[in-house]
Kinemage of the C-alpha trace (Angstrom):
@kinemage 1
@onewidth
@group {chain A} dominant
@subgroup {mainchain}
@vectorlist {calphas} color= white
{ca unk a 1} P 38.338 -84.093 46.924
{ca unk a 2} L 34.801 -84.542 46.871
{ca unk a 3} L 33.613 -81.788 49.958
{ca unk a 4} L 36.287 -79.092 47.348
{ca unk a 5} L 34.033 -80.374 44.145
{ca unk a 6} L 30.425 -79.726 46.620
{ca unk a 7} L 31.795 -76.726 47.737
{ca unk a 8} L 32.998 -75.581 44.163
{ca unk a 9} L 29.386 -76.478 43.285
{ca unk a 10} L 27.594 -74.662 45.906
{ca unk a 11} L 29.523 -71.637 45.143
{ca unk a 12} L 28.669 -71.923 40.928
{ca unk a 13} L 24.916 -72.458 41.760
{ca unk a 14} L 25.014 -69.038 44.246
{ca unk a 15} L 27.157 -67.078 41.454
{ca unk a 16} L 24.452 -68.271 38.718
{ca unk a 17} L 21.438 -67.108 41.138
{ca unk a 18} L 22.908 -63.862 41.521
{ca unk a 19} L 23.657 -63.170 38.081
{ca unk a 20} L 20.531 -64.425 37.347
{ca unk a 21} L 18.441 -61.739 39.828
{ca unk a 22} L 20.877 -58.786 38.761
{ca unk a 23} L 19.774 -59.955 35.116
{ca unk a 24} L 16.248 -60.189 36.531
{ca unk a 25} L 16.539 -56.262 38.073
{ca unk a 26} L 18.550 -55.089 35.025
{ca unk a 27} L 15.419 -56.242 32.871
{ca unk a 28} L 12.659 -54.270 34.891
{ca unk a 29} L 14.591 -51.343 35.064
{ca unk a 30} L 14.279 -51.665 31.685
{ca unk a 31} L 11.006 -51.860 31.216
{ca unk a 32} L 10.375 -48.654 33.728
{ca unk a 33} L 12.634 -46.621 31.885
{ca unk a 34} L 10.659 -47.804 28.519
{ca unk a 35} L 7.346 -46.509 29.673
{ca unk a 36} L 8.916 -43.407 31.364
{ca unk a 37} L 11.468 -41.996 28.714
{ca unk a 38} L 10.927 -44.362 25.405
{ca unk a 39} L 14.673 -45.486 25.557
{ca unk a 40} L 15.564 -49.326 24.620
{ca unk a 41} L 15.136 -51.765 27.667
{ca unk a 42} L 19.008 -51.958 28.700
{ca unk a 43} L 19.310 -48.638 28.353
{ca unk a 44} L 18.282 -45.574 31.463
{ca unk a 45} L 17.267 -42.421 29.194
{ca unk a 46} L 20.111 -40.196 28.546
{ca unk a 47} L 20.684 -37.741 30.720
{ca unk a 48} L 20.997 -35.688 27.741
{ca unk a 49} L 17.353 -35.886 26.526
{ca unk a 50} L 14.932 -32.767 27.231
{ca unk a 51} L 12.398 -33.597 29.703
{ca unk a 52} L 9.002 -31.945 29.658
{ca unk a 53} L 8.922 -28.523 31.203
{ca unk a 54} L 12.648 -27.673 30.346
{ca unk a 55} L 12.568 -26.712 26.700
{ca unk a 56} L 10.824 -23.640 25.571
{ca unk a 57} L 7.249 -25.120 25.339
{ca unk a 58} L 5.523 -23.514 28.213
{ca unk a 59} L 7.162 -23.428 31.909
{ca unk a 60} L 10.616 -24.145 33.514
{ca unk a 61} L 8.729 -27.039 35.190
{ca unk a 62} L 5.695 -28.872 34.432
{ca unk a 63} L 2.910 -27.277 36.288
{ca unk a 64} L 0.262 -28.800 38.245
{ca unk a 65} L -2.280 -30.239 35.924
{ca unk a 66} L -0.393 -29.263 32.650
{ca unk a 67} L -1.115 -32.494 31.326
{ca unk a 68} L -4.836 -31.984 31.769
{ca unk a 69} L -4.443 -27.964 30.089
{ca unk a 70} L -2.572 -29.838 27.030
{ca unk a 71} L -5.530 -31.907 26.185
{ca unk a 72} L -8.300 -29.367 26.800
{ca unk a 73} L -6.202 -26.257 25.176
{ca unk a 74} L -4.974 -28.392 22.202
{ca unk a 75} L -5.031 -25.495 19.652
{ca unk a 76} L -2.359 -23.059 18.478
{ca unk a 77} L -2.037 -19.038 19.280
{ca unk a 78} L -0.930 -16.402 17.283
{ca unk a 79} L 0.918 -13.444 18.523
{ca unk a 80} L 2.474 -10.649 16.798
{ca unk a 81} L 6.318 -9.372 17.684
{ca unk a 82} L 6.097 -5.827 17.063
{ca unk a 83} L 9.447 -3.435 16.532
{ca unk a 84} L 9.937 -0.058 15.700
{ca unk a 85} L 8.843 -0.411 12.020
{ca unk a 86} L 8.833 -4.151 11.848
{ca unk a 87} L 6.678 -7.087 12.972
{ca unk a 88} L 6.799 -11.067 13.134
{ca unk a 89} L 4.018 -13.412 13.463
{ca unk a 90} L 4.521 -15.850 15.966
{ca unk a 91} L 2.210 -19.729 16.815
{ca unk a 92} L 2.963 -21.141 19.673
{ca unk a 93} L 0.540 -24.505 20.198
{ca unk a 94} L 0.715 -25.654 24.096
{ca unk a 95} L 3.473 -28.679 24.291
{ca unk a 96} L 5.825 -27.164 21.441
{ca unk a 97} L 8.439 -24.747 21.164
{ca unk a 98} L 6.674 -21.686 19.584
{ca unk a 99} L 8.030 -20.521 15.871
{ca unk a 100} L 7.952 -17.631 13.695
{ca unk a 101} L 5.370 -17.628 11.180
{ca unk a 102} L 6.043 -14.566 8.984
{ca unk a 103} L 8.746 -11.845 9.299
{ca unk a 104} L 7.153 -8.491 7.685
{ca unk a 105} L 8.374 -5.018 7.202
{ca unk a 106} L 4.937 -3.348 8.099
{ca unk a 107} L 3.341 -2.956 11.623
{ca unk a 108} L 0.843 -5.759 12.019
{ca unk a 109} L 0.246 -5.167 15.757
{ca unk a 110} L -2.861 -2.320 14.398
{ca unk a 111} L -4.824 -4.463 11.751
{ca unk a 112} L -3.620 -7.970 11.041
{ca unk a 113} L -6.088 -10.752 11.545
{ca unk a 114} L -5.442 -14.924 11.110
{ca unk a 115} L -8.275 -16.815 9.682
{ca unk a 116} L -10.127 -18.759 11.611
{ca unk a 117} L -8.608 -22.069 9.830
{ca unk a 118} L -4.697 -20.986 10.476
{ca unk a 119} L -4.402 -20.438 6.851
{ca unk a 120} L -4.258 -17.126 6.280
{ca unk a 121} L -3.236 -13.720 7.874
{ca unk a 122} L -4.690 -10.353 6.602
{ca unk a 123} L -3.161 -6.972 7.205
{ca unk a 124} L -3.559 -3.231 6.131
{ca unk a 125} L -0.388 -2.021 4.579
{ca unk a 126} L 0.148 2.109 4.519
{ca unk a 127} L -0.223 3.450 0.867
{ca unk a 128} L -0.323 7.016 0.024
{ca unk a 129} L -1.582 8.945 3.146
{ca unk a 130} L -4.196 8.452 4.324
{ca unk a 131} L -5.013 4.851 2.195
{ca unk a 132} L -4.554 1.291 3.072
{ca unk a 133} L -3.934 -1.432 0.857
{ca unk a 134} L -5.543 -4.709 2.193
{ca unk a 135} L -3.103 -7.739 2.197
{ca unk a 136} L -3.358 -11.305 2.569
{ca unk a 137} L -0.490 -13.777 3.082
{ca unk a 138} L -0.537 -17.647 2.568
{ca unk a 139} L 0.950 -18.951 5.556
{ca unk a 140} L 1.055 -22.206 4.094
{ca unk a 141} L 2.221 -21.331 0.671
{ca unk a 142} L 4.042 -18.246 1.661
{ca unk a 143} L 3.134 -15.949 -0.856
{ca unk a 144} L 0.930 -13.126 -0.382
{ca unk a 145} L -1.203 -10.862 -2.605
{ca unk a 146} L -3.497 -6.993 -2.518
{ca unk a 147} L -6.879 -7.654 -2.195
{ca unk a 148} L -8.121 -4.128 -2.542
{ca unk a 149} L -5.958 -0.904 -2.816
{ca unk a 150} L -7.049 2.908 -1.298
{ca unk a 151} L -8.844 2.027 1.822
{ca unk a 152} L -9.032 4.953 4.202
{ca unk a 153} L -9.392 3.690 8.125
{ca unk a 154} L -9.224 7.377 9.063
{ca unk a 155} L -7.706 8.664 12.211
{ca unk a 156} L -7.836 6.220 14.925
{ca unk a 157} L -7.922 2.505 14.579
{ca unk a 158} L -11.081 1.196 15.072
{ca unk a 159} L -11.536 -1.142 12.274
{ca unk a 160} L -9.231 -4.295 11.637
{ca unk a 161} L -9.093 -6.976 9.261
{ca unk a 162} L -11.953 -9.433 10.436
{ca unk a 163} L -12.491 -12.354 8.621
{ca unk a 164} L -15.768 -14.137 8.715
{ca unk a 165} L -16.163 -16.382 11.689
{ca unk a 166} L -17.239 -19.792 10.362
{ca unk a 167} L -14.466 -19.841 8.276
{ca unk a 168} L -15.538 -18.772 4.594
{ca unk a 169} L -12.969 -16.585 3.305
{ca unk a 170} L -13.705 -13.259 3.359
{ca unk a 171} L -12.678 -10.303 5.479
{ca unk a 172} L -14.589 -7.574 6.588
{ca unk a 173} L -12.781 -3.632 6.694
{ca unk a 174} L -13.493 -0.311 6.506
{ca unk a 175} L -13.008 1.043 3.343
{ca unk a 176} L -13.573 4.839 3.634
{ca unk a 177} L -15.537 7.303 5.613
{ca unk a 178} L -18.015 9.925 4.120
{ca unk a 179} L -18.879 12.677 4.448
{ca unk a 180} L -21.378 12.597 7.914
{ca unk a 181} L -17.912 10.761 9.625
{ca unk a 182} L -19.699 7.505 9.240
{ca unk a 183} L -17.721 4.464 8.305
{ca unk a 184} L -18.229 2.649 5.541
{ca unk a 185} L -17.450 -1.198 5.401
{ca unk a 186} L -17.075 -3.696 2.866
{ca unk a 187} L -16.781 -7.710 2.768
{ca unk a 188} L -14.050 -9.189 0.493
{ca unk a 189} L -13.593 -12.859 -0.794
{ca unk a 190} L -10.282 -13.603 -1.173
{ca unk a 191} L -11.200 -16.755 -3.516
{ca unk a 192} L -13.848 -15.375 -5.497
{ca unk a 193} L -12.892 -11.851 -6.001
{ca unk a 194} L -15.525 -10.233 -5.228
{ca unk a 195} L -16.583 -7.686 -2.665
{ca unk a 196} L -19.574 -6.871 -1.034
{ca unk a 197} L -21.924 -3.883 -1.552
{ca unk a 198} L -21.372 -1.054 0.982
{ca unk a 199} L -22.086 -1.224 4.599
{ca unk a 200} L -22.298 2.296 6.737
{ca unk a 201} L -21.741 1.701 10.165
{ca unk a 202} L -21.773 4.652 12.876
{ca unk a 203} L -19.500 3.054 15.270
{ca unk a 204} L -16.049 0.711 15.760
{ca unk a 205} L -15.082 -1.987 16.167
{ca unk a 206} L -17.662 -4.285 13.999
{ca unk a 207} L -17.650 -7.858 15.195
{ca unk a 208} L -19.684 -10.207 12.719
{ca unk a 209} L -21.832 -13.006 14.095
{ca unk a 210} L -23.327 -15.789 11.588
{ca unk a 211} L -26.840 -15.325 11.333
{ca unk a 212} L -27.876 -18.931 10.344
{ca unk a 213} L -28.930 -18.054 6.666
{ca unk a 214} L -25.644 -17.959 4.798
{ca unk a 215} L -25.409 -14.108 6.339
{ca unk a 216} L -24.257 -12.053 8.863
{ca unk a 217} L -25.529 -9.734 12.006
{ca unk a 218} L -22.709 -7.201 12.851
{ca unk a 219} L -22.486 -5.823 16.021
{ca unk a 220} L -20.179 -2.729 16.993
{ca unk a 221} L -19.199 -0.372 19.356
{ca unk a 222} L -21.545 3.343 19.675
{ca unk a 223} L -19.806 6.705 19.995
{ca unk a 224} L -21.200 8.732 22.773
{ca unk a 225} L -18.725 11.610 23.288
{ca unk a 226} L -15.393 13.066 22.259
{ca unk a 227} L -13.879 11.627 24.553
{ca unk a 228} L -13.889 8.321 23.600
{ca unk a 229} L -16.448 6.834 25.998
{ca unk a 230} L -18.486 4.388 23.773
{ca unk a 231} L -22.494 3.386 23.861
{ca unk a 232} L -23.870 0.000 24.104
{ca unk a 233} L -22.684 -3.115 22.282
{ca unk a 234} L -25.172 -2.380 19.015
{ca unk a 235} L -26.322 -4.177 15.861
{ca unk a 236} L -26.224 -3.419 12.686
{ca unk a 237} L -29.824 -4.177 10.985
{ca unk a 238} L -32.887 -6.070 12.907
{ca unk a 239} L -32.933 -5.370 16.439
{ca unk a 240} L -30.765 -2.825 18.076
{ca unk a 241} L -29.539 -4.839 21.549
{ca unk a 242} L -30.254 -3.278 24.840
{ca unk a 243} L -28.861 0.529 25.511
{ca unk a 244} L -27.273 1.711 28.475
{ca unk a 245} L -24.507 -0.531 28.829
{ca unk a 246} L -21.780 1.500 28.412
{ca unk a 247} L -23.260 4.114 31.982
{ca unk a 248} L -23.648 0.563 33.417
{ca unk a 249} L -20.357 -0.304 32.851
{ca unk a 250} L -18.786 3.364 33.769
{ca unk a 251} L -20.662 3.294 36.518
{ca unk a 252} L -19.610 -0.513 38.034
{ca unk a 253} L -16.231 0.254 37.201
{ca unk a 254} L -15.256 3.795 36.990
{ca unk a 255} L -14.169 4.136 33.786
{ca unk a 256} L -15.707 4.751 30.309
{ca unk a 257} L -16.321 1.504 27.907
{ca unk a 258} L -13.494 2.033 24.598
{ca unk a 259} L -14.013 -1.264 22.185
{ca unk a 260} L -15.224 -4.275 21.486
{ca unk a 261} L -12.726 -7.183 21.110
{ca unk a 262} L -14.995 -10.584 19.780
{ca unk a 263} L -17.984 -11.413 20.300
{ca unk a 264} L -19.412 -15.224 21.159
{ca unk a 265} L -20.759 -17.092 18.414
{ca unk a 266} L -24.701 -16.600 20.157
{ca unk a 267} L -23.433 -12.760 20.277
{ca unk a 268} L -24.671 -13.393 23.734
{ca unk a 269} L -21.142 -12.622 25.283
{ca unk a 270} L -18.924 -9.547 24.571
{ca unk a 271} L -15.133 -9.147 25.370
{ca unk a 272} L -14.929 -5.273 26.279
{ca unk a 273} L -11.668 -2.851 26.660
{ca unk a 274} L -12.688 0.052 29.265
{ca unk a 275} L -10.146 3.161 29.321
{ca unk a 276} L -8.589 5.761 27.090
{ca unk a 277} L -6.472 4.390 24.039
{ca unk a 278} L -3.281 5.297 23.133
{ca unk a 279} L -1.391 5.635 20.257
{ca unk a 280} L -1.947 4.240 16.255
{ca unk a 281} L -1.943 0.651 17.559
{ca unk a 282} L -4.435 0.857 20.192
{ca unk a 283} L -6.685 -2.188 18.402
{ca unk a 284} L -8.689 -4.020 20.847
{ca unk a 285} L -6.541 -6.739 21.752
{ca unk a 286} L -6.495 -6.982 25.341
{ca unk a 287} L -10.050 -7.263 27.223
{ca unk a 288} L -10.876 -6.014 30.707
{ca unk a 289} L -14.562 -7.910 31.479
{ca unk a 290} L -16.577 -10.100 29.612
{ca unk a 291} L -20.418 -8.546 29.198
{ca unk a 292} L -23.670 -9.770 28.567
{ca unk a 293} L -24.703 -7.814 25.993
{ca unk a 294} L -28.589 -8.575 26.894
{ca unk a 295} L -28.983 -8.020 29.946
{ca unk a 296} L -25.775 -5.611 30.409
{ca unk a 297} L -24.150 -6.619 33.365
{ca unk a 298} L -20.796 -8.243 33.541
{ca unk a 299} L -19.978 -12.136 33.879
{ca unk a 300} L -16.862 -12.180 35.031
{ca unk a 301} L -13.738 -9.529 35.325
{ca unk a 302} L -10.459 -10.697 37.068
{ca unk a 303} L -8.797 -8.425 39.206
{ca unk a 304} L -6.317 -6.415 36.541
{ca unk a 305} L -8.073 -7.386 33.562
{ca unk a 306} L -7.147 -9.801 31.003
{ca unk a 307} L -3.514 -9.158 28.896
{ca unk a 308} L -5.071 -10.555 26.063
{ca unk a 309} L -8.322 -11.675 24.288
{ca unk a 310} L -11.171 -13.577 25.374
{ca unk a 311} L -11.953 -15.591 22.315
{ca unk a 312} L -15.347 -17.525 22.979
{ca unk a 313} L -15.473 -21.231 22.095
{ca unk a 314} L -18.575 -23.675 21.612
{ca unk a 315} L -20.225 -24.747 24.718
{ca unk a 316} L -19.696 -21.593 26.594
{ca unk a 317} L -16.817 -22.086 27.434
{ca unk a 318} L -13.475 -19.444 26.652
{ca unk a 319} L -9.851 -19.182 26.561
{ca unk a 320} L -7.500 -15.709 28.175
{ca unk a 321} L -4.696 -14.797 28.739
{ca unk a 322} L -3.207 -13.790 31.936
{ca unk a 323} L 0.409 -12.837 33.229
{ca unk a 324} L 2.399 -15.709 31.693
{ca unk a 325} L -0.311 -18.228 30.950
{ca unk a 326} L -3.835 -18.698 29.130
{ca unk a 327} L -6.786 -19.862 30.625
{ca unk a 328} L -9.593 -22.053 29.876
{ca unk a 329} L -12.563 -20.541 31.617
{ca unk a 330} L -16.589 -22.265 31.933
{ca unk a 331} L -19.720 -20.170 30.928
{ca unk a 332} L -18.968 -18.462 34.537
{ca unk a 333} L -15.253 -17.889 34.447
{ca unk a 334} L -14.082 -20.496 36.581
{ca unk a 335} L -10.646 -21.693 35.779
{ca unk a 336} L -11.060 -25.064 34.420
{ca unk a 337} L -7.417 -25.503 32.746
{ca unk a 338} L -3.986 -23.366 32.207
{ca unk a 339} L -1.491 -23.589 30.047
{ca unk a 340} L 2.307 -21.579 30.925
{ca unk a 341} L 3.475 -19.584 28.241
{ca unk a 342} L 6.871 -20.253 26.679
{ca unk a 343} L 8.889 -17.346 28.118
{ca unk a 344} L 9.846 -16.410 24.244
{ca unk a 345} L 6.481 -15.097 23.734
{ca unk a 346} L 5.195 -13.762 26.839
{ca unk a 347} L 6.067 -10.102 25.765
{ca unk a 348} L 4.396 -10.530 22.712
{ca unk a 349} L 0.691 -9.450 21.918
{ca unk a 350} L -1.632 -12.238 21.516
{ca unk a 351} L -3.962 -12.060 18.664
{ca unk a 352} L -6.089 -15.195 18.630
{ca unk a 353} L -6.418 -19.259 18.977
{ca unk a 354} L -7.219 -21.765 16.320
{ca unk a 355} L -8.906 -24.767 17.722
């Protein structure tokens, strides 16, 4: 009777010791799949729950150093989804599923311009041929409002909504042309009211750089010829920048310089289109090189161009956009993070980033 009860007691202490280690196991599992997928400590995550990489926030699998790109490219890009008549402003900010902004019934894609704050989006509307009425939407509020009626852009697009860099709220557009051809521009503030005195430019494209005294140095695009081939990267007032970049550029390339797309905030760096345009919408939204506009000779230009902006940050550094993913590039153009592009938007034509 006794060796049954030691036997019976053996066995109890081995069954307790094995519970106890499966309880031990089941407890650091637990605690793995805590720090790996948030879900309670008895509980493996569901094999329901989205993983990174599989919703609609920027690649069908996490990509090599995506968790690096996500802190360094932390902001959020715009892009417009252009129809037949219609438009929709997209954001898409690297980790998230992008979403629709604003659903309008004009075509953004040729003039419409986000603040530099995210706040607001401004946009020429089609009056009575061949006017403009200048718009700006709340995107926060959602309401939207004319800020000036019967501005004539003329022809071909060559002036867009621009607002004012370092984030005051005014926007800077063409307002008519007289009677030389030259363009005449005008600064609006969309909180005051108030708009600007006249400013004749004889060019496209007009890029404004803060001076440093509450103003504003604007710097454009030249006309050379008919046929669309544009001068140097020029200033409006003070000192007229180098000539002779747009032969230098022809010349390196083989093909004639057509817009300016931004400038850098030292207006040391310029994000040129070369080629012919085409068509009413043919804004300067995708950039082939990036210049130096002093000493006109080209920093960096991938193989195929860009297929979207170069839009200059502090530092020297910038962000573009390539097939299916944006970049962020050093002073020299060395890749230094990516980001994928949620496939929703890939088709879609970036218009900038809001840090």
């Amino acid at each position: 009777m006794s060796t049954n009860e030691s036997t019976a007691s053996r066995f109890a202490r081995v069954l307790w010791s094995l519970l106890a280690v499966a309880a031990l196991v089941a407890v650091g599992s637990g605690l793995v799949y805590l720090n790996r997928g948030g879900a309670t400590a008895s509980e493996p995550p569901s094999s329901g729950t989205a993983q990174p990489g599989t919703a609609d926030t920027g690649a069908d699998a996490a990509p090599v150093g995506s968790e690096t790109a996500l802190a360094a490219i932390s902001g959020t890009f715009y892009y417009i989804k252009a129809g037949e008549e219609t438009s929709e402003l997209w954001s898409w900010k690297p980790g998230q599923a992008p979403k629709s902004e604003y659903k309008s019934k004009n075509r953004l894609i040729a003039t419409a311009s986000v603040s530099p704050d995210g706040r607001y989006l401004a946009f020429l509307v089609p009056a009575e041929y061949p006017k403009n009425n200048l718009v700006v939407r709340d995107l926060k509020n959602k309401t939207e409002r004319t800020v000036a009626k019967g501005l004539v852009q003329g022809g071909e697009v060559c002036m867009d909504a621009v607002w004012a860099p370092d984030g005051r709220p005014m926007i800077l557009t063409q307002t008519r042309i007289d009677s030389a051809g030259g363009r005449i521009l005008r600064w609006f503030d969309i909180e005051a009211n108030t708009k600007s005195q006249e400013i004749p430019v004889e060019g496209c494209f007009v890029r404004p750089v803060p001076r440093g005294d509450d103003g504003y140095d604007l710097y454009y695009m030249g006309f050379i010829d008919e046929d669309y081939t544009r001068d140097v990267v020029k200033q409006f007032g003070g000192t007229v920048t180098p000539t002779g970049l747009g032969p230098a550029v022809e010349e390196a390339l083989g093909e004639p310089l057509l817009g300016l797309g931004s400038m850098s905030e030292s207006a040391g760096r310029a994000c040129i289109t070369i080629g012919q345009p085409s068509g009413p919408d043919s804004r300067v939204l995708s950039c082939k090189v990036v210049m130096d506009v002093k000493t006109k000779t080209v920093v960096y230009a991938p193989d195929g161009g860009f297929k979207g902006p170069v839009l200059f940050l502090n530092g020297g550094q910038s962000l573009g956009r390539f097939s299916g993913y944006v970049s962020l590039m050093a002073a020299d153009g060395t890749p230094l993070a990516r980001a994928d592009e949620p496939t929703s938007v890939k088709t879609m034509a970036m218009l900038t980033y809001v840090p």
